[in-house]
N, C-alpha and C positions, 0 to 999 in steps of 0.2 A: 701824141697830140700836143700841139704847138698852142701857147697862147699868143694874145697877138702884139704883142712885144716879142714874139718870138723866144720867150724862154718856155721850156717844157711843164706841163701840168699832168699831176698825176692823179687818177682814178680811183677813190675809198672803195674797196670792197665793201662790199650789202654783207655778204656774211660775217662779216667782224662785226656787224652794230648787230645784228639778230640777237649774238650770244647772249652779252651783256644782259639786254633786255629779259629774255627769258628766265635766266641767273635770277636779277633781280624782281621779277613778279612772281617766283617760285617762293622767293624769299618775304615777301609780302604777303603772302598767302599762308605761308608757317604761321607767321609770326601773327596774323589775323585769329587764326585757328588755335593759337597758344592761349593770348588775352581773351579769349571766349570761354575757353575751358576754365581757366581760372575764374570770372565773372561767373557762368553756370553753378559752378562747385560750392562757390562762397551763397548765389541765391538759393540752392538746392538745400546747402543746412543752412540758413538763414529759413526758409519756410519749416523743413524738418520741424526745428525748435519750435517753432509759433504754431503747429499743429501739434505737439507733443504739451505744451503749455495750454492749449486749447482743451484739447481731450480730458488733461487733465483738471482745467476751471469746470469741465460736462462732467464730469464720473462724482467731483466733489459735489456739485449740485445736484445730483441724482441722487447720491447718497443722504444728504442733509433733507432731500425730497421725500426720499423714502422713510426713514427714520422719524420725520412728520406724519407722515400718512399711514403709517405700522395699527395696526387695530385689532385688539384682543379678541380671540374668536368665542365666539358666541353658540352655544349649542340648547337648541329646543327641545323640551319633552314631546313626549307622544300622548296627543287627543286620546282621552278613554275614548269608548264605542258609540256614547249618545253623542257624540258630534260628527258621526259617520257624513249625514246631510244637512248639518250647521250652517246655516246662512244669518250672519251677522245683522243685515239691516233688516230682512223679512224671517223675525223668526218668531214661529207660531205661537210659541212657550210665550213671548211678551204682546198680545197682540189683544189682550185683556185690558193692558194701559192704555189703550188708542179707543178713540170712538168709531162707532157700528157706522156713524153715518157718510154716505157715498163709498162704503167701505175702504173707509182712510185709516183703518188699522192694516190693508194692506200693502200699504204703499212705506217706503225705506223710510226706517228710524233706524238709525244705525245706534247703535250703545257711547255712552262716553268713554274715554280711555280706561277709568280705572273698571270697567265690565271687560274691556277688549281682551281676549283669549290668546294669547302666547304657545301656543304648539301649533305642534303638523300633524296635522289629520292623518292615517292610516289607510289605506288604501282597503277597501272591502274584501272579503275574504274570499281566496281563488280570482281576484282579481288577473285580467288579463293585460296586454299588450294591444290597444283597440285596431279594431279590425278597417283595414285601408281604404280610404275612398277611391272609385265610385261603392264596392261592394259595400262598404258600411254605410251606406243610403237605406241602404234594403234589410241588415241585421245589423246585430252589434250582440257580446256575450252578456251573459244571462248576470254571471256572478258581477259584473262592472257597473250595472245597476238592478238590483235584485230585486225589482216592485212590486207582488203578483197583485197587487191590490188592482192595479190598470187595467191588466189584464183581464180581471175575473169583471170588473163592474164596465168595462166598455167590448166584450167577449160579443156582444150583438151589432157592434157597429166594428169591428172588424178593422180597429186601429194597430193591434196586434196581435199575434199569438207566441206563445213561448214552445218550440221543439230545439229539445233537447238543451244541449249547453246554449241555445241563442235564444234571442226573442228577434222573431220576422215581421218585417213593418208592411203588410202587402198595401197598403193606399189605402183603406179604408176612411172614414167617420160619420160624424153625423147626417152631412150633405153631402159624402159620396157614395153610395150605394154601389153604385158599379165603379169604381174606384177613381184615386183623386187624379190619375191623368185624362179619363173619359171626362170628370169633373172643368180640367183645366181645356181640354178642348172644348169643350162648349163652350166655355169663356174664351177664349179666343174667336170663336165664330161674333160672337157681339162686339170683343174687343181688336179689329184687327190691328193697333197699335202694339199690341204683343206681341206680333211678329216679324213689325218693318225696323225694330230698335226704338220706336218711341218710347216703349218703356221697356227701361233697364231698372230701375229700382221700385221694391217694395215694401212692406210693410205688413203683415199678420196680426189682426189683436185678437185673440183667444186663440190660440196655434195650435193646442193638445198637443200630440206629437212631430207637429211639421211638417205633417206629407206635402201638404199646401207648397211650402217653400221647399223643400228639397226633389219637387216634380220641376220648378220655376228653373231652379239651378242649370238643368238639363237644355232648359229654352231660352238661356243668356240672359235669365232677371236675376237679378241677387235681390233677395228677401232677407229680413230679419225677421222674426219670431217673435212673439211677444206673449207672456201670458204669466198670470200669478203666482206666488206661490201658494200652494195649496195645505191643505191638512195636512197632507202627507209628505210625501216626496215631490219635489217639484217636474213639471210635469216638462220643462226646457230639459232638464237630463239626459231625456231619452232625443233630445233635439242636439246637444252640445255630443252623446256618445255617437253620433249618425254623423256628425258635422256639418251639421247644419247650422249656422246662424242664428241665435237666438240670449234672450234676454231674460233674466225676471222685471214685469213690468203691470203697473194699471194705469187706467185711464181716471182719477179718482178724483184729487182736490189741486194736484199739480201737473205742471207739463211735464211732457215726456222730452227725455233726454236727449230730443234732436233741434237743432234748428229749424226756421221755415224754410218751406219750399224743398224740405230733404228726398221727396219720394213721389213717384211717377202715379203711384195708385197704395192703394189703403184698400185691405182688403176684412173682412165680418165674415165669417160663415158658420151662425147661429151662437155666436160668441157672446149672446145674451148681455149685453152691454144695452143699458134702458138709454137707446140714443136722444129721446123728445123728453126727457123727465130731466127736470134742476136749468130750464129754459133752453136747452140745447147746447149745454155748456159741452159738451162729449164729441159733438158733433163739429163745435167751433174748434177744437183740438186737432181735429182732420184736418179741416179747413186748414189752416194754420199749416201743417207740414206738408200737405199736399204742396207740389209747383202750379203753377197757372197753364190750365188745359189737364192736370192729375184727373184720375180717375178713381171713383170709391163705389165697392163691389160690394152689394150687399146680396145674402142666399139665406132664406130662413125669415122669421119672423120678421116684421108681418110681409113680407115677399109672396106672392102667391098666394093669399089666406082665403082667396075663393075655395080652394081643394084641398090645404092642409088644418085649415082652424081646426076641423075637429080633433087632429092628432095633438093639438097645443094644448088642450084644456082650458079653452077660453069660447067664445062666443063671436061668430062671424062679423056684429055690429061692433066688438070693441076691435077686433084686428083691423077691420073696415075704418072705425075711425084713428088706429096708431098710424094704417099707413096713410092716410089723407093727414096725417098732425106733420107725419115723418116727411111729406112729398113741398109740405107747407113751407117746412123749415127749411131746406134743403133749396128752396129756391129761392127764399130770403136770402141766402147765402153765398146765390150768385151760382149756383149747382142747377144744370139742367138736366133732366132724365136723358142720355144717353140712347141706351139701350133694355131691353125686357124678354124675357124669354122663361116661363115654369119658373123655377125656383130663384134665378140669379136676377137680377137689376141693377142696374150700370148709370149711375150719376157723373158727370164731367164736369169740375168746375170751370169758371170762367177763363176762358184764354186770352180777353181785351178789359179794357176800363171802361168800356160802354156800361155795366149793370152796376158796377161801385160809385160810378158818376150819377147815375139814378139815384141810388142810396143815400149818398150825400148831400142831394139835393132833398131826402126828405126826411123832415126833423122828428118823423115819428114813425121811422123803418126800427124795427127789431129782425134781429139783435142792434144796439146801435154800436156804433163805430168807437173803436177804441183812441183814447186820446194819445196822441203823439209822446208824449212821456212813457208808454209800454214797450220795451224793444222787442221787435217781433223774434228776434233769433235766441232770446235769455232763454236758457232751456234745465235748469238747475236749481233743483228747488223755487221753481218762479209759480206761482200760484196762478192756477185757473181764473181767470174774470169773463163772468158775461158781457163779453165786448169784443165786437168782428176786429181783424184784423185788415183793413182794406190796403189794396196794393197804392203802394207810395211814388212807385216808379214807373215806367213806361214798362207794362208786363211781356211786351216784344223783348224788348233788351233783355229782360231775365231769362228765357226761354233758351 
């Protein structure tokens, strides 16, 4: 090829310029991968260090942590035998220092410290491994609480029986005759909120053995228990060996240990709690933890005293007038009869502020209204007062 001056022009081969090129980005690419290696190597112990420095500032402070917190063991004697069924705040032995009245000797004194007992109680003799729920609803063994006292004095009302190493809880007591699920069905036929979920929570005062609440378990109510301690052995025992839910507790000079509005229904069955005696203060206690729309079941005196007065050993005209004192109060209280059926009767309190706005408005309703300085929820050592508690908020919103 001719330029056009006519002297010859010659042609660069393409593959002499590839080589180079290649050579050199081969060589670029070393020498990339060299400086990386080095950078990596230097940041790899470079952290090394500073996590070996780290570890080491954590095992020192763990050490000087623990060397603080080191605490000399401590080991307890063994309870002689009379504290088998020791109970510190309800105990029989001091219940001489307390007074007889509202029986406020049974309610928690607990001891001061230098009374407070330092050992571990011993486990009863032949003690067992308690027996699994659902079955331990139904028995529990004999030597884990060894009561026969229970047994031989309520032997007629068929709370329990002892065969052999167990004692058998068949449902019995005083208001089940044919036992406490036939019992809890009938309550249900009056109460049908027992079935659709409205109530879920309850309440038991005088509980004996808790057939009451450990039938409720079965029908989606959780119940507590509630009942004194007695002379003897207490009679939650045989409630806490079954696993059932239960408390030592009274209704006496103080609240009980829940806030308001804690419980769907409250339930009485013959638990001989003088509810119209000391102005209705016992009564106002319900009130108070019931929710708004709660339900309070009463079986037993004076319930029915057309047909049973004679078995009470009393006289038709005074049952006749506890239940017209008891029907009195209870609608002071914003509680209306429900439901009635033989032995059971079903009072509802209020579910609106329609009957507390009445109240209010009259300056000589009894019980009266408690002054805004009472907080409805103090539940702790807070003393009983003749004085309602009226709802403060819109009782929709609560519900």
């Amino acid at each position: 090829m001719k330029h056009k001056d006519g002297k010859p022009v010659y042609q660069q081969d393409k593959s002499s310029r590839v080589v180079p090129m290649s050579i050199m980005f081969v060589v670029l690419c070393g020498f990339s991968f060299y400086l990386g290696g080095i950078f990596c190597s230097e940041k790899h112990r470079f952290y090394t260090n500073e996590a070996k420095d780290a570890v080491k500032v954590v095992q020192s402070s763990f050490n000087s942590a623990a060397s603080s917190l080191q605490v000399k063991s401590v080991s307890f004697p063994q309870c002689s035998g009379e504290y088998q069924d020791y109970t510190p705040c309800t105990d029989p032995k001091k219940w001489k220092k307390y007074g007889v009245h509202r029986l406020t000797f049974m309610e928690r004194h607990c001891p001061p410290a230098f009374e407070r007992k330092e050992c571990l109680i011993p486990p009863p003799d032949g003690y067992k491994v308690p027996i699994r729920w659902p079955k331990s609803r139904d028995e529990c063994w004999y030597r884990n609480v060894p009561y026969d006292w229970i047994n031989k004095q309520k032997s007629n009302q068929n709370w329990l029986r002892k065969e052999g190493e167990k004692f058998l809880f068949p449902g019995g007591g005083t208001m089940f005759p044919r036992g406490v699920s036939d019992y809890v069905d009938s309550m249900q036929k009056l109460i049908p909120e027992m079935t659709d979920g409205t109530v879920r929570t309850a309440i038991d005062t005088g509980c004996g053995v808790a057939s009451w609440g450990g039938d409720l378990l079965d029908r989606g109510i959780l119940t507590i228990s509630l009942a004194p301690r007695d002379n003897h052995e207490a009679q939650v025992q045989f409630a806490l060996e079954r696993g059932i839910p239960a408390i030592l507790g009274i209704i006496s000079t103080q609240r009980l240990p829940f806030p308001s509005n804690s419980f769907d229904m409250a339930h009485c069955s013959r638990c001989l709690i003088p509810w119209t005696e000391f102005g209705g203060v016992y009564l106002q206690e319900i009130h108070r933890i019931l929710r708004p729309g709660g339900f309070w079941v009463l079986s037993g005196p004076p319930v029915n005293y057309e047909r049973r007065w004679r078995g009470w050993n009393t006289t038709i005209e005074d049952q006749r007038s506890d239940y017209n004192n008891l029907q009195k109060l209870l609608t002071a209280m914003c509680f209306k009869l429900y439901n009635k059926k033989d032995d059971i009767a079903v009072w509802r309190k209020a579910s609106d502020n329609s009957c507390y706005n009445k109240l209010s408005n009259n300056a000589d309703a009894y019980p009266p209204k408690c002054d805004d300085s009472l907080e409805p929820d103090a539940a702790w050592y807070t003393p009983l007062r003749l004085a309602l508690l009226f709802q403060t908020k819109n009782i929709r919103e609560q519900i």
